[in-house]
C-alpha positions as CSV (number, residue, x, y, z in Angstrom):
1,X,146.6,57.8,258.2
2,X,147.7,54.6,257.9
3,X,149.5,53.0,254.5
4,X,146.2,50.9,253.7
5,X,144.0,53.7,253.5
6,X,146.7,55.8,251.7
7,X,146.8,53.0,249.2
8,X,143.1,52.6,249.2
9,X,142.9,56.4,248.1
10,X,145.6,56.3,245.7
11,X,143.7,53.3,244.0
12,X,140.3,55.2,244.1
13,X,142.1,58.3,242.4
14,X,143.4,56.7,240.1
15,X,140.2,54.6,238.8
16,X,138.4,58.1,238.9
17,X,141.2,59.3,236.6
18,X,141.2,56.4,234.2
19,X,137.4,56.8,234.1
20,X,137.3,60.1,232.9
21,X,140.1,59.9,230.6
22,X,138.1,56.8,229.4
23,X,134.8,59.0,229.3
24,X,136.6,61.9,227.2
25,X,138.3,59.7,225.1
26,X,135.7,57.5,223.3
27,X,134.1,61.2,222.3
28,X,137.4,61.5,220.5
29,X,136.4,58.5,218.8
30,X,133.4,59.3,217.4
31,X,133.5,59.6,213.8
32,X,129.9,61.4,213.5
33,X,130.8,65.3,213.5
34,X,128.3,67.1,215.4
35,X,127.6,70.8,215.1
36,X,130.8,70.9,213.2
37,X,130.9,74.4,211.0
38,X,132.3,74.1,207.1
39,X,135.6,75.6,207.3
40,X,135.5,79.6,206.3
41,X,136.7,80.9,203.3
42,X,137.8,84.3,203.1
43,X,137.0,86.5,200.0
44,X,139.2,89.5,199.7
45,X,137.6,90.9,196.6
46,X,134.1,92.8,196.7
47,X,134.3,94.2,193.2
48,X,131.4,96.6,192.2
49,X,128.9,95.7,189.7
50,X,129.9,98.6,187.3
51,X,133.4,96.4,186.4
52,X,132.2,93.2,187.0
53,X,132.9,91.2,183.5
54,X,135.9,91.0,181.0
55,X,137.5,94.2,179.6
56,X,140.7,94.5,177.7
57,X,142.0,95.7,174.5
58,X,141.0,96.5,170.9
59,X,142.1,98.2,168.0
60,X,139.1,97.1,165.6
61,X,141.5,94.3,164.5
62,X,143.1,92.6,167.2
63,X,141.1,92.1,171.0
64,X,143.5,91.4,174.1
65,X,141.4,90.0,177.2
66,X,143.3,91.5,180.0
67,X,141.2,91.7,183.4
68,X,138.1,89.6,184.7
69,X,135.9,90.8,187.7
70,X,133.5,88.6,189.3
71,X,131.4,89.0,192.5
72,X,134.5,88.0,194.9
73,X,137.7,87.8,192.6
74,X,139.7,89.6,190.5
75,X,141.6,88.1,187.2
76,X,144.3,88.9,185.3
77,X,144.3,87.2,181.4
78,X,148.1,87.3,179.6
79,X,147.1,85.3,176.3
80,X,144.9,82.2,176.8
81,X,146.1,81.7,180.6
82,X,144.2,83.5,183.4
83,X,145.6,84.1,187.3
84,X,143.3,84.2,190.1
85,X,144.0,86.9,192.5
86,X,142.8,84.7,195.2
87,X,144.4,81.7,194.5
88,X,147.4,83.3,194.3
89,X,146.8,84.9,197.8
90,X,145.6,81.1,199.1
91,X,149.0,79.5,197.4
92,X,151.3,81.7,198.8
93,X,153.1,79.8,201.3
94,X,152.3,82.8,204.0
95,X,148.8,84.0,202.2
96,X,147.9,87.6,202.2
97,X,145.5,90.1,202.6
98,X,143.8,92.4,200.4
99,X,143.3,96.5,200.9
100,X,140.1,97.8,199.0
101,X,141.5,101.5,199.8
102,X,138.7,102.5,196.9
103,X,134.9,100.8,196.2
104,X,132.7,103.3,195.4
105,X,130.1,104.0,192.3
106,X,133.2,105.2,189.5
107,X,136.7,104.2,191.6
108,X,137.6,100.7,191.8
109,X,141.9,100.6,194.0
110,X,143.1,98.1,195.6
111,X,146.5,96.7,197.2
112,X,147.4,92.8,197.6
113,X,150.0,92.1,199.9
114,X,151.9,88.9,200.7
115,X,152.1,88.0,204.1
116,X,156.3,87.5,205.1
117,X,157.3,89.0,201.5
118,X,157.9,92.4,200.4
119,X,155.9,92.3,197.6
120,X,152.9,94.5,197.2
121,X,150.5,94.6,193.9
122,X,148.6,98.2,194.1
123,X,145.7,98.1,191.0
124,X,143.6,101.2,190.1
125,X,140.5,101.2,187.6
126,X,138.1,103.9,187.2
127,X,134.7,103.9,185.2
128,X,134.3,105.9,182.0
129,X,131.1,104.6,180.9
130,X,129.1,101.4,181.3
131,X,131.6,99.5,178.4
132,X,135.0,101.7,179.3
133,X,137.2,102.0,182.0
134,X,140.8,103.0,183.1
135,X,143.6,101.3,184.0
136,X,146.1,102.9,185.6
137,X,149.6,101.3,185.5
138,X,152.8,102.8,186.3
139,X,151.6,105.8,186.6
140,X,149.8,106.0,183.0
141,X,145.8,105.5,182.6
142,X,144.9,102.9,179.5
143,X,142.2,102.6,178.1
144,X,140.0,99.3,178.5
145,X,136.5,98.1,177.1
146,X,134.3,95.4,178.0
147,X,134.5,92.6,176.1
């Protein structure tokens, strides 16, 4: 082969290889999305229906809001300021993951851990009646009502 083909060839493979970059490229450029999917969103909470609402505390005089249940999250009320359980999972620098270890008709447990941290938050409630459930912390069950 002499050096003007070789160069011819080298010229020719090169073109091609400009030409398909090229090709690929203005895609790339395209500001249009096409068959693009929303991003996903995780829910980590599938509370039942039986403790979906507020409960807390009473003692005829004085109410304390303490828990919230919705569809797909789970909040805790200290006063007039209320905590997400997700967004706390979706603002941790690492997120987390949640553990339903108990969902059934009268047991609601679950764990939420935080990815790259030792902390773990373990939560147990259990249905009395259709307005009173338990809480059990640190070992002891409280009484809560819906509110």
């Amino acid at each position: 082969m002499n050096k003007q083909s070789l160069k011819a060839i080298t010229i020719a493979l090169s073109l091609a290889l400009v030409t398909v970059n090229c090709s690929n490229s203005s895609n790339d450029d395209d500001n249009t999305p096409t068959n693009q999917q929303p991003p996903a969103t995780t829910q980590y909470f599938h509370p039942p229906t039986w403790i979906q609402g507020t409960w807390g505390v009473t003692n005829g005089t004085t109410s304390n809001k303490l828990y919230r249940f919705t569809s797909d999250d789970v909040v805790t009320i200290t006063g007039t300021s209320e905590l997400s359980l997700t967004g706390t999972i979706k603002a941790h620098p690492y997120g987390g993951s949640v553990d339903e270890t108990v969902n059934t008709t009268t047991q609601y447990n679950f764990t939420v851990k935080y990815n790259m941290s030792p902390t773990t938050q373990n939560f147990e409630f259990r249905k009395i009646s259709a307005t009173q459930i338990q809480w059990k912390s640190y070992g002891t069950w409280f009484d809560l009502v819906k509110m």
